[in-house]
GUDOKE-828076 format. One record per residue (C-alpha): x, y, z; residue number from 1. Coordinates in steps of 0.25 Angstrom, whole numbers, plus 5000, padded with zeros to 4 digits. Layout:
N
SITE/X/Y/Z/num
SITE/X/Y/Z/NUM
...
This chain:
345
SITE/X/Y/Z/num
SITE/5038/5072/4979/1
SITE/5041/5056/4978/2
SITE/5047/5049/4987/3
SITE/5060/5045/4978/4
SITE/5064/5059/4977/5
SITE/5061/5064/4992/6
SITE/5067/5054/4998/7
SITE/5080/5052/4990/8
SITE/5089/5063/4995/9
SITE/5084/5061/5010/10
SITE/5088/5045/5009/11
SITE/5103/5049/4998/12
SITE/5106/5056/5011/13
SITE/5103/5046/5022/14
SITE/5111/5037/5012/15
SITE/5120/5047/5014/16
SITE/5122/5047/5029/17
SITE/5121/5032/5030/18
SITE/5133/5031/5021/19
SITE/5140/5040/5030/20
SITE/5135/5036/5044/21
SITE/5149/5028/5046/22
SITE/5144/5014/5054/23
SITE/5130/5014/5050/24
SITE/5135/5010/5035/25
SITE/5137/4997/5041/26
SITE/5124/4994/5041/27
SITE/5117/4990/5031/28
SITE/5102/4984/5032/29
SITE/5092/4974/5023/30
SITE/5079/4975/5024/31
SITE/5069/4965/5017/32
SITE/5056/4971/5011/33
SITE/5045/4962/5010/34
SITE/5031/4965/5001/35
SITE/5021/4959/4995/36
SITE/5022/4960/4979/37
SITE/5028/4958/4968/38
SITE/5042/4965/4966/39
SITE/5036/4970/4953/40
SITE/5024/4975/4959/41
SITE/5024/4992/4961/42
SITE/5024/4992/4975/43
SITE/5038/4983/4976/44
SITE/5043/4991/4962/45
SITE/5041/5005/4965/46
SITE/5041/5006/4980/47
SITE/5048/4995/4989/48
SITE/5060/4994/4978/49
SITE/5060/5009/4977/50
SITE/5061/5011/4994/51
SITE/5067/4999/4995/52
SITE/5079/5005/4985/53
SITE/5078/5020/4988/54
SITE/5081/5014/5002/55
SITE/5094/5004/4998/56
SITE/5100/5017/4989/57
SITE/5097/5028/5003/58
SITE/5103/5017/5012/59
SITE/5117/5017/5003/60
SITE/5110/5003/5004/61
SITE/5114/4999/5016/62
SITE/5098/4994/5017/63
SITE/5096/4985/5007/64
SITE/5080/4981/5006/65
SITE/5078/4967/5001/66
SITE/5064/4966/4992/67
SITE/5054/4956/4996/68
SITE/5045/4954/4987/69
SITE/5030/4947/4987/70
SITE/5031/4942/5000/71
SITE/5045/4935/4997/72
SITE/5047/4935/5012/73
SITE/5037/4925/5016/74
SITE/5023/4928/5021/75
SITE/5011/4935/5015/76
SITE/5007/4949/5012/77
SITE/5000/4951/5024/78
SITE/5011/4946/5033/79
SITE/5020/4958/5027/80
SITE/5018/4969/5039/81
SITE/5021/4957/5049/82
SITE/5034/4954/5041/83
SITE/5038/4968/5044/84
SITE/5035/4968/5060/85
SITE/5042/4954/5062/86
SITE/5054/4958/5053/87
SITE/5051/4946/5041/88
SITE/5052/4960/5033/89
SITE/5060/4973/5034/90
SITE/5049/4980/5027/91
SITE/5037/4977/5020/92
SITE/5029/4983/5010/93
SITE/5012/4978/5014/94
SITE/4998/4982/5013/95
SITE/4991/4984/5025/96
SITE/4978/4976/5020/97
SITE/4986/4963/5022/98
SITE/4983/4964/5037/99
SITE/4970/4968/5036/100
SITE/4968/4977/5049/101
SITE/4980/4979/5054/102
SITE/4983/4993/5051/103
SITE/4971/4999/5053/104
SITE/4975/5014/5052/105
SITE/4982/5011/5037/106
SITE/4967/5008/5032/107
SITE/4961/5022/5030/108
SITE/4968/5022/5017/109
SITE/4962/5008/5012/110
SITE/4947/5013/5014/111
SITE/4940/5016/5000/112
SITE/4941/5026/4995/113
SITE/4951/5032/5002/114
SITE/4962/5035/4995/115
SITE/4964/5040/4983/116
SITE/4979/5044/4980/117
SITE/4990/5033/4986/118
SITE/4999/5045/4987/119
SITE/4989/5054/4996/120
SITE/4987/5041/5004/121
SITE/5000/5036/5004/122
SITE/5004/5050/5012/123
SITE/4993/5048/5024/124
SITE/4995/5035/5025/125
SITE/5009/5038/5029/126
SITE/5005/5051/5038/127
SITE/4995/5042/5044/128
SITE/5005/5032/5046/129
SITE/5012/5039/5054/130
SITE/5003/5047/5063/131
SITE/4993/5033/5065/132
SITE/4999/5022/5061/133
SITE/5014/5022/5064/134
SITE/5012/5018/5078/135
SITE/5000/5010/5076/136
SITE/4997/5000/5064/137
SITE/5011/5000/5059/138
SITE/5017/5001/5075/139
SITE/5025/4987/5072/140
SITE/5034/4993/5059/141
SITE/5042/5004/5053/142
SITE/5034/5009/5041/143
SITE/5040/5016/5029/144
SITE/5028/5017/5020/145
SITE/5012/5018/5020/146
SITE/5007/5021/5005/147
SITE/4995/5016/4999/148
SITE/4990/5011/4983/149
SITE/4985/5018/4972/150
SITE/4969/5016/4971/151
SITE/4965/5002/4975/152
SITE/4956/4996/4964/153
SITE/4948/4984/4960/154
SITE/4952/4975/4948/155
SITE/4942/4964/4945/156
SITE/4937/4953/4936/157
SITE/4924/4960/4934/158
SITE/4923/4975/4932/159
SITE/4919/4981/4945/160
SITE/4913/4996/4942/161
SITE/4905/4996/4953/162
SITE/4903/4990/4967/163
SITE/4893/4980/4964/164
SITE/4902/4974/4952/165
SITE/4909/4969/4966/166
SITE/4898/4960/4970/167
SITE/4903/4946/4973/168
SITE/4916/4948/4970/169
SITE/4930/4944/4975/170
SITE/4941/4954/4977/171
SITE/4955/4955/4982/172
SITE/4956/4966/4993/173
SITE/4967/4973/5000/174
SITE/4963/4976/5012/175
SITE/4952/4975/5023/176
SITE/4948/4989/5018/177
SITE/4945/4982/5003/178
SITE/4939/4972/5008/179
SITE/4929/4978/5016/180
SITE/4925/4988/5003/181
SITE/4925/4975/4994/182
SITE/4914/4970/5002/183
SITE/4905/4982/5003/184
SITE/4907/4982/4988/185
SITE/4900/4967/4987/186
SITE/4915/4960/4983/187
SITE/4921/4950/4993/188
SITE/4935/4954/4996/189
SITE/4946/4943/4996/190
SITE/4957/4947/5003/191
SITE/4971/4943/4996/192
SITE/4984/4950/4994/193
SITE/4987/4956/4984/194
SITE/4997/4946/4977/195
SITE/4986/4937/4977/196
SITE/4976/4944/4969/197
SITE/4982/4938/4955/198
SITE/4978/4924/4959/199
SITE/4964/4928/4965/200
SITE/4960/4932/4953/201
SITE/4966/4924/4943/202
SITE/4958/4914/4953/203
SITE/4947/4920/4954/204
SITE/4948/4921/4969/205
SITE/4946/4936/4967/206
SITE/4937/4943/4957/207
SITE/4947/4957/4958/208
SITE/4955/4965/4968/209
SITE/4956/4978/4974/210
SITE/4971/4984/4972/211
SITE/4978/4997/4966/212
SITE/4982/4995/4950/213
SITE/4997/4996/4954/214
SITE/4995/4982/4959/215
SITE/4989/4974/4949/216
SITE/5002/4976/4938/217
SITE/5009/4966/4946/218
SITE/4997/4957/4949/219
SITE/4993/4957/4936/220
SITE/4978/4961/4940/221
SITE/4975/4968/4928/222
SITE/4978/4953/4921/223
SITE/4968/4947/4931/224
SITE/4956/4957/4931/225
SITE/4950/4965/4920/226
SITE/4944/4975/4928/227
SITE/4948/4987/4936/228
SITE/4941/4996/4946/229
SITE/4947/5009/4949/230
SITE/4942/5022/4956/231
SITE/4943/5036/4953/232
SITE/4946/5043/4966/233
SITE/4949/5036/4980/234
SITE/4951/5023/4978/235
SITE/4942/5010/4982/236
SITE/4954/5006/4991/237
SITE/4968/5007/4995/238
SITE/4978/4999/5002/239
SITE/4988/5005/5011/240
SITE/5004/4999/5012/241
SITE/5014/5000/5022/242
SITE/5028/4998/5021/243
SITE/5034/4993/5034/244
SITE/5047/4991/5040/245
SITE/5051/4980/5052/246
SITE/5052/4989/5064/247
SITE/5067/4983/5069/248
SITE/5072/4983/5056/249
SITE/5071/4998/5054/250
SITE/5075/5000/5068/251
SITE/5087/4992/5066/252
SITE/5093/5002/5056/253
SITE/5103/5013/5057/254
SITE/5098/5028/5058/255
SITE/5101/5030/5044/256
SITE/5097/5017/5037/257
SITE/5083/5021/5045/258
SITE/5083/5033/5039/259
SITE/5085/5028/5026/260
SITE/5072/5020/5026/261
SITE/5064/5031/5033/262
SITE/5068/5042/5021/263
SITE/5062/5032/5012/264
SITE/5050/5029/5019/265
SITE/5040/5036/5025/266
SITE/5027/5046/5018/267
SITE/5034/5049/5005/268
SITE/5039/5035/5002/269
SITE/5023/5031/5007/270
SITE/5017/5041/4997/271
SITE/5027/5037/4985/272
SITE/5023/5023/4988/273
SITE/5008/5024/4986/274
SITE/5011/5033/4975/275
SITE/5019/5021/4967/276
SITE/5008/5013/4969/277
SITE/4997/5023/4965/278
SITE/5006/5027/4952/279
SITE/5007/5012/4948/280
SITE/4993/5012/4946/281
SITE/4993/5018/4932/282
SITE/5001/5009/4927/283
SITE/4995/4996/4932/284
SITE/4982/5003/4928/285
SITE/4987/5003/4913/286
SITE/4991/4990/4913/287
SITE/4974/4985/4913/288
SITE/4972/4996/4906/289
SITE/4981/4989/4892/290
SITE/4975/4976/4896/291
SITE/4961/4982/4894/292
SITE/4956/4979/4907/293
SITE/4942/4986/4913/294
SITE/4945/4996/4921/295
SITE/4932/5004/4929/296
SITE/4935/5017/4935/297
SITE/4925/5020/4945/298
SITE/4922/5036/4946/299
SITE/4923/5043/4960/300
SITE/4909/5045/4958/301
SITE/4904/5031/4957/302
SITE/4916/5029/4966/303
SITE/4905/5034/4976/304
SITE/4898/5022/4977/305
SITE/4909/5013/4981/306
SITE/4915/5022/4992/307
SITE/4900/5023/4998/308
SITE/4901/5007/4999/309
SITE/4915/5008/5004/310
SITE/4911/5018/5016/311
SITE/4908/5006/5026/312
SITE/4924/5003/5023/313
SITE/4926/5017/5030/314
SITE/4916/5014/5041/315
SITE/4920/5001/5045/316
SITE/4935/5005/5046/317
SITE/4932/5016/5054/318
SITE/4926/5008/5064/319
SITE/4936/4997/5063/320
SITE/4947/5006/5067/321
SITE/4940/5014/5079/322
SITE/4940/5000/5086/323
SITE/4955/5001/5084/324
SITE/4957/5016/5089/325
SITE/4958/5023/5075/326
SITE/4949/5034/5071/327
SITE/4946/5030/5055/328
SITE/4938/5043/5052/329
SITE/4950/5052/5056/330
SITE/4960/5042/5049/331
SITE/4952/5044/5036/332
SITE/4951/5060/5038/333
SITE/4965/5059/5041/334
SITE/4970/5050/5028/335
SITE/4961/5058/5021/336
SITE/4968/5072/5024/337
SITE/4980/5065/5022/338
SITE/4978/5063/5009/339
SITE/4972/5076/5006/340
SITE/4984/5083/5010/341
SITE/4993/5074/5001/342
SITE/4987/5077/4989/343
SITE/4986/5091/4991/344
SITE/5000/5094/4992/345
């Protein structure tokens, strides 16, 4: 069931209450959300506009939620989750790759080939959230979603059907996850966010990137690149979001305004995010399919071949994170029986 029609009678009737709650009426809130892209980008369009409306309309719109858009705050991608702590922003929408590290846990869903539905992930990356990471990684912010793209990709000047067509080449990647597979696939990884890759490439800095179709619609990749590498089955490589919220700000607010943005926040708001995003794919997709572009689907079978190159990704992070007290191995088994048990219902 979609988050829109689960959560709009619960919110109609905190609306409800706050309009009857005599003195708390008075109060009336505005909260600055801050994010990287485009307003015309997916992400903005059909997830931070329609939580941030859903939550005006449930509030009887005494939280009104000001739109921020491509950084128009100041500072720079990777500043976002900071922005949140120190208050610069009331909530932002960032990818956990911008700080590459810092939230160790989040990256069990960025290894390759692990994922293979945003929604399934989407869904243990909340439950996870919650039992791993809620006092831990994200310890200094109030989180309202955790979700996850669609199948990560590559999108190059030169077709890339297998890993050796990487040899020598530059690419754009998300995280230090991507970066470390790029290298064991022979590319040089160039680290760059996203809203610079249609520079990089119309420069040359970059030979391609590594991101989900849903994207490249309002980066205009399909314009830059003739050439697009997908997968069938788990993808080559996810990036997982957050949506976070400043800590005082969210304490500051009366019971019922609270529960307004809880109603809309939480697992199903997380799953329907990454759904957006993975549904957006298709039609991104079609767009370089009407300019003719290449594009290569690799099998699962020959798929093979690359996830054998990409298991020291695995093993390195596995390491990496028992120096920092996390068992990797059981954080796989558990994201992976997370998943299992969403798409089985």
């Amino acid at each position: 069931m979609s988050f829109t029609k689960t959560i709009r009678g619960g919110a109609a009737a905190l609306a409800l209450l706050a309009v009857t709650a005599g003195g708390a009426l008075a109060q009336e809130v505005t909260l600055r959300l801050h994010q990287f892209l485009p307003p015309q980008a997916n992400v903005p369009k059909l997830v931070l506009d329609v939580w941030a409306d859903k939550v005006e309309a449930d509030s009887g719109n005494r939280i009104k939620i000001e739109r921020y858009h491509a950084m128009a705050l100041g500072g720079k991608p990777p500043e976002l989750i900071d922005q949140a702590i120190d208050g610069v922003a009331d909530i932002v929408w960032s990818v956990n790759g911008f700080t590459p590290g810092r939230f160790p846990r989040t990256e069990v869903f960025e290894l390759p080939f692990m994922v293979t539905d945003a929604r399934a992930a989407s869904y243990a990356y909340w439950k996870m959230f919650e039992s791993h990471m809620a006092d831990t990684d994200f310890r200094d912010v109030k989180i309202l979603a955790t979700f996850v793209h669609g199948p990560g990709m590559l999108h190059t000047k030169k077709p890339v059907s297998e890993p050796g067509d990487l040899n020598g080449m530059k690419i754009r990647g998300g995280s230090r996850m991507v970066n470390q597979l790029l290298e064991l696939l022979g590319a040089t990884p160039v680290g760059l966010p996203v809203t610079a890759i249609p520079e990089a490439l119309s420069k040359g800095v970059i030979d391609g990137t590594t991101i989900p179709w849903e994207v490249t619609t309002a980066l205009k990749v399909s314009e830059l690149v003739e050439n697009h590498t997908e997968f069938d089955g788990p993808a080559i490589y996810n990036l997982t979001f957050v949506m976070a919220m400043n800590k005082a700000k969210y304490d500051s607010l009366p019971d019922d305004l609270k529960a307004v943005i809880d109603a809309n926040s939480g697992l199903e708001f997380s799953v329907f995010a990454g759904g957006v995003m993975q549904d957006s794919d298709g039609p991104a997709r079609q767009v370089a399919v009407d300019r003719g572009n290449n594009i290569i689907t690799i099998s699962a079978e020959d798929a093979k071949t690359w996830e054998e190159l990409a298991r020291p990704v695995y093993e390195n992070w596995i390491a990496d994170v028992a120096g920092k007290g996390i068992d990797g191995q059981a954080m796989i088994d558990e994201a992976n029986q997370l998943m299992s048990e969403y798409q089985s219902k």
